[in-house]
NUVO-697782 format. One line per 2 residues: their letters; for each residue x, y, z of N, C-alpha, C. Coordinates in Angstrom, 3 decimals. Atoms other than C-alpha are relative to their C-alpha. Layout:
A> X:Y:Z:X:Y:Z:X:Y:Z ~ ...
***
This chain:
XX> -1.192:-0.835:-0.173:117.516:-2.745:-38.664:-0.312:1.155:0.949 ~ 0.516:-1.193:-0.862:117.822:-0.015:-35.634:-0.121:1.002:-1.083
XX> 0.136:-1.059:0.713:116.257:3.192:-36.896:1.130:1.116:0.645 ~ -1.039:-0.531:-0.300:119.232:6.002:-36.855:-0.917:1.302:0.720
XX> 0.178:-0.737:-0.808:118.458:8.857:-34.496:-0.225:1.166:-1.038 ~ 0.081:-1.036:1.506:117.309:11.986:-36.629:0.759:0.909:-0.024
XX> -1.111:-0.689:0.414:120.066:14.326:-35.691:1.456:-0.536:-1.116 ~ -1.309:0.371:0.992:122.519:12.078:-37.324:-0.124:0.156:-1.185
XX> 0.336:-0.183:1.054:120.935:12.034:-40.403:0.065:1.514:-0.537 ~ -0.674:-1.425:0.557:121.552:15.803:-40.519:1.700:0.100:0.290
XX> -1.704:-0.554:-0.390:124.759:16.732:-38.775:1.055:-0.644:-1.186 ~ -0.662:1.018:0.574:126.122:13.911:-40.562:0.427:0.281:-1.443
XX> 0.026:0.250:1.980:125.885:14.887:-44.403:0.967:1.497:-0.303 ~ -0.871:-1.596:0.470:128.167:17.835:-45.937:-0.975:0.746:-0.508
XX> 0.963:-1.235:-0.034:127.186:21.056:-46.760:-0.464:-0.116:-1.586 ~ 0.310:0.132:1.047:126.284:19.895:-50.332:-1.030:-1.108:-0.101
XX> 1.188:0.892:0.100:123.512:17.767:-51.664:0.590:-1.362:0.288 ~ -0.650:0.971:-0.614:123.443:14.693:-49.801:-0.255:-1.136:-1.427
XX> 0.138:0.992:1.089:123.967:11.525:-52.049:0.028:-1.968:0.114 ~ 0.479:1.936:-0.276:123.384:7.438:-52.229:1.205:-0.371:0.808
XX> -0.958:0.371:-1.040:126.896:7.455:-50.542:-0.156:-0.083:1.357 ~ 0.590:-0.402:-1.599:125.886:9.286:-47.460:-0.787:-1.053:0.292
XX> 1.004:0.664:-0.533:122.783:7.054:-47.267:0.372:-0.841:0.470 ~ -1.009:1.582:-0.156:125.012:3.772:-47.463:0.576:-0.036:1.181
XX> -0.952:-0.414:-0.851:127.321:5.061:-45.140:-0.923:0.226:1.252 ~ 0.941:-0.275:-1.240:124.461:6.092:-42.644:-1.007:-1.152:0.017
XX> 0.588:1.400:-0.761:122.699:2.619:-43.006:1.299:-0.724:0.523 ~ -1.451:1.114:-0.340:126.327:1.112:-42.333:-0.496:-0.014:2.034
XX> 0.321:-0.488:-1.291:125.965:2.694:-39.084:-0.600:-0.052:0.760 ~ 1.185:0.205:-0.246:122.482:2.366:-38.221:0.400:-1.917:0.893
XX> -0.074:1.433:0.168:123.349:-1.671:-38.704:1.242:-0.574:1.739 ~ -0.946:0.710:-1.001:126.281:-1.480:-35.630:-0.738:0.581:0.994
XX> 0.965:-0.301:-1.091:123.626:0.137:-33.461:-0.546:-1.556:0.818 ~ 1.009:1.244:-1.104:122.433:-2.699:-30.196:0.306:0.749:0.476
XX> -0.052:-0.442:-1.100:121.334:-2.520:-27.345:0.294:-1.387:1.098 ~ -0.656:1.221:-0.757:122.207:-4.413:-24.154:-0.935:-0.861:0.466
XX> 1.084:0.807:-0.287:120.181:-6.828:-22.099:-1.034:0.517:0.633 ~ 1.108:-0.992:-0.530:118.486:-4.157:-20.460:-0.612:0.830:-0.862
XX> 0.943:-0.715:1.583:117.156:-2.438:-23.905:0.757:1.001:0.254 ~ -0.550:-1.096:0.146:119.603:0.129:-23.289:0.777:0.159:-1.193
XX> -1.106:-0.062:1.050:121.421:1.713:-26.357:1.191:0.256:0.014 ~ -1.255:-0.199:0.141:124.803:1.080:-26.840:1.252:0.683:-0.803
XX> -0.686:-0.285:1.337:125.831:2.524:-29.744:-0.288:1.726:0.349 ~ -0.174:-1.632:0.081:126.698:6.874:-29.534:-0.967:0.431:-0.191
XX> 0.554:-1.150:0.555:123.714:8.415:-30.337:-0.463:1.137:0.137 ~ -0.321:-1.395:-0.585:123.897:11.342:-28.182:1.357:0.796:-0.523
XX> -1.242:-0.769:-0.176:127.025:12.252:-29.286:0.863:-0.603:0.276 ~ -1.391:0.661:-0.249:130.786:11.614:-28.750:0.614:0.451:1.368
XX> -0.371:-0.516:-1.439:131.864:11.815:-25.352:1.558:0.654:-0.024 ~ -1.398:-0.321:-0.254:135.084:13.972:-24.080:1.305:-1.146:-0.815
XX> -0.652:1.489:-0.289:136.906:10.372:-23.683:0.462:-0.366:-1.162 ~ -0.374:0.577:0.929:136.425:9.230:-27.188:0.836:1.106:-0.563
XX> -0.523:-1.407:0.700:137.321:13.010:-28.469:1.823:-0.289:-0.124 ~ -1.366:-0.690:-1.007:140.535:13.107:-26.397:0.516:-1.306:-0.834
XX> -1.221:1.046:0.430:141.617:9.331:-27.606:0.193:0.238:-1.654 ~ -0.355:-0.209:1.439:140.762:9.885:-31.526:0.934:1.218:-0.446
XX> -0.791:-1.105:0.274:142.379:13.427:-31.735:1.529:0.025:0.446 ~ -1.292:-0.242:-0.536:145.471:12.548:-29.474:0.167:0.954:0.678
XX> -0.145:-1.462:-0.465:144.995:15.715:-27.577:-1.148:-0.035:1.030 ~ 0.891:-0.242:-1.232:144.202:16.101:-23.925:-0.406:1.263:0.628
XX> 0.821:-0.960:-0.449:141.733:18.530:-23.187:0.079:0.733:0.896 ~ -0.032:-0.157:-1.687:141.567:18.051:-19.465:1.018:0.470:0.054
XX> -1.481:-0.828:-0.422:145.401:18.949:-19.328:0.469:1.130:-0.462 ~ -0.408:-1.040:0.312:145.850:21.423:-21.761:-0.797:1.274:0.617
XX> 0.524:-1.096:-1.061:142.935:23.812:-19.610:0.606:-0.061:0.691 ~ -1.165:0.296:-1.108:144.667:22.509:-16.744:0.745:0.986:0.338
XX> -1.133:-0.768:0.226:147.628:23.922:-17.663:-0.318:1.289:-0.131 ~ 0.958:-1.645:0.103:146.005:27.302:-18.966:-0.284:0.434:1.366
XX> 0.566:-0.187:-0.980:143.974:27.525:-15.991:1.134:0.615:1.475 ~ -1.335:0.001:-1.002:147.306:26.933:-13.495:0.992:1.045:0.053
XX> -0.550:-0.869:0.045:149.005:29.571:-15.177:-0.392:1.169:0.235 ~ 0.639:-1.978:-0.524:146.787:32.526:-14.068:-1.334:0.177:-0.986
XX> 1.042:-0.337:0.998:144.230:32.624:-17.028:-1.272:-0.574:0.919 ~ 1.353:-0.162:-0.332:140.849:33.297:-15.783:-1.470:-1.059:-0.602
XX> 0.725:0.905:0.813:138.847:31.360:-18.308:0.407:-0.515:-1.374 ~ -0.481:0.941:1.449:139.554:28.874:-21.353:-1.471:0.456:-1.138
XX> 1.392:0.069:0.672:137.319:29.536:-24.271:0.510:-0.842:-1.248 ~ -0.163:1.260:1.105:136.686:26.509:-26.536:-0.822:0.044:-0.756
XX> 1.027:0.050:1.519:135.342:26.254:-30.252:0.054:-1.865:-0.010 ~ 0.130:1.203:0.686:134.114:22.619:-31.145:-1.035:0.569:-1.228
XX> 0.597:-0.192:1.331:133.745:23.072:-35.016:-0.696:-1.174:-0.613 ~ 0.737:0.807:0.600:130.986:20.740:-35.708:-0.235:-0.648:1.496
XX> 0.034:0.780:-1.304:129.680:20.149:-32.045:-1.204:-1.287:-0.387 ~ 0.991:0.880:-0.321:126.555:17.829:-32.880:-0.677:0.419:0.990
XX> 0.954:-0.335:-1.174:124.502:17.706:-29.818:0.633:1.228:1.388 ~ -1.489:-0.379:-1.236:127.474:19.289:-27.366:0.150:-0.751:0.615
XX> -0.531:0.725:-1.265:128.258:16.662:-25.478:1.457:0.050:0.183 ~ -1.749:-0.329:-0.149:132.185:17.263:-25.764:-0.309:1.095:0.702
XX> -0.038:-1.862:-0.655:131.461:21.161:-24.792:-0.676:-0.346:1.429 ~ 0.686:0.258:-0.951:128.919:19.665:-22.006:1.046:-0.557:1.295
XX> -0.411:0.713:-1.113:131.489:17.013:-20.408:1.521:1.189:0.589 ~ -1.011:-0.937:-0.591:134.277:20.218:-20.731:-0.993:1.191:1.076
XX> 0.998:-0.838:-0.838:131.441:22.541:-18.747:-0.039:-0.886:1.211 ~ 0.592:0.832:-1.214:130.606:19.699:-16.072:1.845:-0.322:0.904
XX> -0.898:0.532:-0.535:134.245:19.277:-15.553:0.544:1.397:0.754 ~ -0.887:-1.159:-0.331:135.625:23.235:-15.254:-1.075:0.916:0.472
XX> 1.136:-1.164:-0.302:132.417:25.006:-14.949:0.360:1.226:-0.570 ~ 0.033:-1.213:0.848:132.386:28.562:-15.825:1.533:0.391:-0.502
XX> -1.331:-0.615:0.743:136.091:28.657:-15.931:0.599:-0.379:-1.382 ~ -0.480:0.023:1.205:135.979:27.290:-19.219:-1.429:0.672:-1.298
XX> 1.518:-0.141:0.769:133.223:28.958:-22.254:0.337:-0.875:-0.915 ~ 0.333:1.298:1.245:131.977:26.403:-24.578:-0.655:0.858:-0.934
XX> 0.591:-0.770:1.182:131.102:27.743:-27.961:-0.378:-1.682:-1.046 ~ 0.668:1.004:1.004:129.437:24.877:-30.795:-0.349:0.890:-1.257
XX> 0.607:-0.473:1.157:129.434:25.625:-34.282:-0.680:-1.292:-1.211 ~ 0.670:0.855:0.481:126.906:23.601:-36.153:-1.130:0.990:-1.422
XX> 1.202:-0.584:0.703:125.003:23.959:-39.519:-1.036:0.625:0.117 ~ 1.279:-0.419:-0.199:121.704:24.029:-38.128:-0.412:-0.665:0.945
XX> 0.566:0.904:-1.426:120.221:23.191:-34.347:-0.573:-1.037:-0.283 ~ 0.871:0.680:-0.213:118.974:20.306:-33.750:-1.143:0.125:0.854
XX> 1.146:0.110:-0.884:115.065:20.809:-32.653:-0.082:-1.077:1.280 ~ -0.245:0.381:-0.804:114.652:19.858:-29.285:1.209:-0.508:0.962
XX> -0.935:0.553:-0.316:117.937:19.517:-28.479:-0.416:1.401:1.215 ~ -0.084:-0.723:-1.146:118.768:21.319:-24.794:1.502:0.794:0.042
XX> -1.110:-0.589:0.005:122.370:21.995:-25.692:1.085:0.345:1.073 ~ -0.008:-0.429:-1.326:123.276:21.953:-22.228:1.607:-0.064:0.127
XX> -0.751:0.127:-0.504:126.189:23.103:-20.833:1.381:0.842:-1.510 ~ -0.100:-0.186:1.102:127.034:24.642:-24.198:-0.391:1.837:0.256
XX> 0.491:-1.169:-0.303:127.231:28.600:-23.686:-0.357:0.772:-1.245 ~ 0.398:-0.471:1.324:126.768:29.867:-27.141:0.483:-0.974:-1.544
XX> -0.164:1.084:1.390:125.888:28.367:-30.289:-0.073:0.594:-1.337 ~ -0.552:-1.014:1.579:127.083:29.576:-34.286:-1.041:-1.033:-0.658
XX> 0.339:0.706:0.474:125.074:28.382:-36.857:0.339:0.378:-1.303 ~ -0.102:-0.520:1.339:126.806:28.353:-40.251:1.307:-0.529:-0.554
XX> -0.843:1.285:0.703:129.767:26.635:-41.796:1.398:1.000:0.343 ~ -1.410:-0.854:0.027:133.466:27.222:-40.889:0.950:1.316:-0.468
XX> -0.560:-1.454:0.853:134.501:29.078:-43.981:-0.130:1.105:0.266 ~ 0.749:-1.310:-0.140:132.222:31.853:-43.182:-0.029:0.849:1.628
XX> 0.132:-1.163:-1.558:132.255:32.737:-39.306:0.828:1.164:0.010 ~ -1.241:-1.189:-0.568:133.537:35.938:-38.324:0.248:-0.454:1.417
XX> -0.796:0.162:-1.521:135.734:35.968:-35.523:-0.338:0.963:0.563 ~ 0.323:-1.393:-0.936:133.649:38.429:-33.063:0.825:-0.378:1.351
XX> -0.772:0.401:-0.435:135.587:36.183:-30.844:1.287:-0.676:0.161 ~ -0.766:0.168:0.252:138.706:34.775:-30.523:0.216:-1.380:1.284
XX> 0.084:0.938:-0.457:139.546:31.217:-29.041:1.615:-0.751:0.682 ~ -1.067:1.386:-0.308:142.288:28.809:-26.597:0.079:-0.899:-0.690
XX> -0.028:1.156:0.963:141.410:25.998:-28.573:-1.162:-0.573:-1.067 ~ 1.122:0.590:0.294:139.666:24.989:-31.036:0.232:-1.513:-0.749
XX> -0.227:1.343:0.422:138.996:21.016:-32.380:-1.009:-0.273:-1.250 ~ 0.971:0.170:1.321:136.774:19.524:-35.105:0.306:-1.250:-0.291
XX> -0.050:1.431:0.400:136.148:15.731:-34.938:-1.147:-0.380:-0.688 ~ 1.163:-0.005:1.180:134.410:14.692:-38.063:-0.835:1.458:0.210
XX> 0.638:-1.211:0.268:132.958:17.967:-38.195:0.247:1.178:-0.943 ~ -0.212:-0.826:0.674:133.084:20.917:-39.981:1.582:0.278:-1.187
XX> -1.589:0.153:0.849:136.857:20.791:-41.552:-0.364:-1.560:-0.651 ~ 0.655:1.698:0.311:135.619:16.826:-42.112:-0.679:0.111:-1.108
XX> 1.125:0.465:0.855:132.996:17.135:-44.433:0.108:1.445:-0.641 ~ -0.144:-1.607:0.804:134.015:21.257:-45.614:0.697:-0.512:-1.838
XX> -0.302:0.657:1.336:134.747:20.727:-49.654:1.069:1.266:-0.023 ~ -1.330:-1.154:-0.035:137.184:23.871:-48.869:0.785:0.276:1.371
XX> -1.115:0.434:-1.380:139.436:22.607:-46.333:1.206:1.193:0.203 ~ -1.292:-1.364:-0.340:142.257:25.177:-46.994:-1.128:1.527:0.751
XX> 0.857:-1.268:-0.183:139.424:27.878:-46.430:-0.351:-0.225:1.832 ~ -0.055:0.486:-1.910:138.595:26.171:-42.954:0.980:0.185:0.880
XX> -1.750:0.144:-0.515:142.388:25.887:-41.968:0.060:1.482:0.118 ~ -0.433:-1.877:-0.166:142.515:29.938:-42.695:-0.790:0.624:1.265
XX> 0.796:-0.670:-0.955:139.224:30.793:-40.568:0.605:-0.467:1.196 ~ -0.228:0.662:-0.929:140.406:28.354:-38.084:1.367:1.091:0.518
XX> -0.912:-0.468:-0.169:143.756:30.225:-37.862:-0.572:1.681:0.606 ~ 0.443:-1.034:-0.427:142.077:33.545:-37.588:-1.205:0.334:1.363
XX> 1.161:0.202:-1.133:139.532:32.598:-34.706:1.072:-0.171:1.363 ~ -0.668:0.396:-1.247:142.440:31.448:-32.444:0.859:1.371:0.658
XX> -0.502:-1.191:-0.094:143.935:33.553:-30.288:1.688:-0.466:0.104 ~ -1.624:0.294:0.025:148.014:33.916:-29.662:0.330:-1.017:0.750
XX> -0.204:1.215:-0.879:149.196:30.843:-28.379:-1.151:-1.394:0.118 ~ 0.890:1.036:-0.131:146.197:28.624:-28.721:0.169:-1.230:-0.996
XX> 0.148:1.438:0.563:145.614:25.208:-30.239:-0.822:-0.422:-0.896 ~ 1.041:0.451:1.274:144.272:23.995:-33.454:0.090:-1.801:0.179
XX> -0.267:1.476:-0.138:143.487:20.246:-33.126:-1.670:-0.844:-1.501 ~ 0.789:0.482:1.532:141.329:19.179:-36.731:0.246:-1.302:-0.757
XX> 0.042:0.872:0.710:140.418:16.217:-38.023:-0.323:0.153:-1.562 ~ -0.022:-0.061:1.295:140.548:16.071:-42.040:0.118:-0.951:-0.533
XX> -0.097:1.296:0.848:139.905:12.527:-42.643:-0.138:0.020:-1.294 ~ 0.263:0.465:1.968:140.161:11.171:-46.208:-0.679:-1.074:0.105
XX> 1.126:1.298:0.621:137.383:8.119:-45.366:-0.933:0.312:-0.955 ~ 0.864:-0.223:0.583:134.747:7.829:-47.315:-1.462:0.947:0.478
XX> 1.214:-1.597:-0.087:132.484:10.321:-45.471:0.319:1.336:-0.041 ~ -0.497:-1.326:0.732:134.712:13.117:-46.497:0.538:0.165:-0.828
XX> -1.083:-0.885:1.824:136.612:15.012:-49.389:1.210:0.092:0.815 ~ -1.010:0.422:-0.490:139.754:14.526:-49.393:0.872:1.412:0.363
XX> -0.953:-0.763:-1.029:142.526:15.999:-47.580:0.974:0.641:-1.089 ~ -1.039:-0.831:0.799:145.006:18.914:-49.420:0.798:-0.637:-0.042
XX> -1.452:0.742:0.019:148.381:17.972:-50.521:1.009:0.748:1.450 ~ -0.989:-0.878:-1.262:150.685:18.431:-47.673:0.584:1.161:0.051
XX> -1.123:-1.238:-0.407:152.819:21.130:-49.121:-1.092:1.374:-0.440 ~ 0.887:-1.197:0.424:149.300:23.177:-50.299:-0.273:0.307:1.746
XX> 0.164:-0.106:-1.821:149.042:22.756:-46.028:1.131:1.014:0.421 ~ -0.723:-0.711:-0.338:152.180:23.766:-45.253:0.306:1.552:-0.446
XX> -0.363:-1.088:0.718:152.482:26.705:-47.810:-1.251:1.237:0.867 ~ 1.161:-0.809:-0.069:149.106:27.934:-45.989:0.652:0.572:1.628
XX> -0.182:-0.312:-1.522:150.457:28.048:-42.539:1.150:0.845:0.215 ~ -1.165:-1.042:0.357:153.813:29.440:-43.311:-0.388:1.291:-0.243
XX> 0.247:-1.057:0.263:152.127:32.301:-44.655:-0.414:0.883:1.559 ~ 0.833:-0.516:-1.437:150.233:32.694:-41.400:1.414:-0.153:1.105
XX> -0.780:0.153:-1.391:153.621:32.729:-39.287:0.140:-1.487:0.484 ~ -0.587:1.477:-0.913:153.262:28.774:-38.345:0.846:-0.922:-0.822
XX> -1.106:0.798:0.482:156.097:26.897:-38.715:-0.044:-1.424:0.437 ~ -0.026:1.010:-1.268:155.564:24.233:-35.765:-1.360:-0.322:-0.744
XX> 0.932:1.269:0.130:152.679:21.403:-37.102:0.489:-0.676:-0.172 ~ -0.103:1.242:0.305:151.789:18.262:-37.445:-1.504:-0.886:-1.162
XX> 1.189:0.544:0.451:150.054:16.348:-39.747:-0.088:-1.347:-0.218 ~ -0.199:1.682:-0.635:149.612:12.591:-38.537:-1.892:-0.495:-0.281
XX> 1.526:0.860:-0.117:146.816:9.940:-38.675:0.769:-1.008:1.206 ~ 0.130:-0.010:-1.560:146.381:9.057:-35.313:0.074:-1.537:0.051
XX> -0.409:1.228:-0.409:146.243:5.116:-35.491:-1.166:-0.962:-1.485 ~ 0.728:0.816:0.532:144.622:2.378:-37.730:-1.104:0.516:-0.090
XX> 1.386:-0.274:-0.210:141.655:3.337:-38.998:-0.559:1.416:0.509 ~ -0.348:-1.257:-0.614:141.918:6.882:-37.012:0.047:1.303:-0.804
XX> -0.058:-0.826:1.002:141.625:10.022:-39.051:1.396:0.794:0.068 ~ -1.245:-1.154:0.127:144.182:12.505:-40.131:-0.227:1.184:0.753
XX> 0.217:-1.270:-1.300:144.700:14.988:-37.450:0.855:1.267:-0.366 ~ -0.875:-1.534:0.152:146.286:18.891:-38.245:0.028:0.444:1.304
XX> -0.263:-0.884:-1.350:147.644:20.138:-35.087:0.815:1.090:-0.118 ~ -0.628:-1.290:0.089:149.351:23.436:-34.450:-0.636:1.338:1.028
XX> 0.229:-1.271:-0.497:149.703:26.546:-32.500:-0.031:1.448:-0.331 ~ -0.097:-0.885:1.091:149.435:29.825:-33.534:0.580:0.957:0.883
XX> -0.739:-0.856:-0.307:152.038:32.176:-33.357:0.041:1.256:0.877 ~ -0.271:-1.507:-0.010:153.558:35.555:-31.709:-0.076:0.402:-1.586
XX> -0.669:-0.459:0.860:153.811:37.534:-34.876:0.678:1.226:0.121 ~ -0.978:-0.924:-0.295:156.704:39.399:-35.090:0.122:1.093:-1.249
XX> 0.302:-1.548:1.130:156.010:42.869:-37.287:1.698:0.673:-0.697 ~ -0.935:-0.287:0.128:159.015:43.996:-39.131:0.414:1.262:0.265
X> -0.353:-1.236:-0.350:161.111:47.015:-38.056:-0.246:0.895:-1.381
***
């Protein structure tokens, strides 16, 4: 059986003691690993490229900077909550260069990793970041909201990290490598509070996780 790459075996497990599930679930994985006729590996284990990001989430990257960018804004700054190696933050750096900052929030580095292209890196679990900054967009495929056992608590920080007008795009699958997803109206009741009225909460296609999208408000202060 291919041996699994040793970042996965971390990034991969929630922030609680890992268990015979995880393991299962990470030989499953291991098992769809080949390589081609040239011994090259075929199977992700650098990471998830832009490409796949953009098709599982439903939400284009490239256009929504774009757009940002076109309208006068100087620089995009992007949170990937649960980057892994950065290669999402890397292929948004190689594409915009400095006009976009890449931020990665991850449990705990992976040794030897180079991180490249990746301008600053958090190390510590959703719930808990402070917002010394404030973000255009932030996403989270299988990552951090994914595998958080306090998803409403994620959804709040997440809300408070963004800035006016920016983009929440969160995966909150209910497979078996995460805890499950709030009841819709404990979702909605959370966002309402926070001013958002405008989401969505869709699973993206067969097989595809459950995606929370949303923007976050003007708020309008009462007279």
């Amino acid at each position: 059986m291919p041996k699994l790459p040793s970042f996965w075996k971390r990034i991969s497990r929630p922030e609680i003691e890992r268990g015979t599930g995880k393991e299962l679930s990470e030989r499953h994985w291991a098992r769809l690993a080949k390589k081609d006729l040239l011994g090259r590996q075929t199977w992700p284990i650098n990471g998830t490229t832009l490409e796949n990001i953009e098709w599982n989430l439903g939400y284009s990257f490239i256009e929504e900077i774009s757009k940002r960018l076109s309208s006068g804004k100087k620089q995009v700054r992007v949170l990937d909550a649960g980057c892994g190696v950065g290669t999402t933050l890397n292929n948004l750096k190689q594409k915009f260069g400095n006009s976009v900052r890449t931020v990665g929030l991850t449990l705990q580095k992976t040794p030897g990793e180079s991180y490249s292209g990746v301008d600053r890196i958090i190390e510590d679990r959703i719930e808990r970041v402070e917002p010394k900054e404030s973000f255009d967009i932030i996403f989270s495929y299988s990552g951090a909201h994914f595998h958080s056992k306090q998803k409403l608590a994620a959804i709040q920080r997440t809300i408070s990290l963004l800035k006016v007008g920016g983009d929440a795009v969160i995966d909150l699958a209910t497979n078996n490598l995460g805890s499950g997803v709030p009841e819709r109206h404990e979702i909605k009741t959370l966002l309402r509070a926070n001013g958002i009225t405008q989401w969505n909460l869709r699973k993206v296609g067969q097989g595809k996780p459950v995606v929370l999208t949303f923007t976050k408000p003007k708020i309008k202060l009462p007279r």
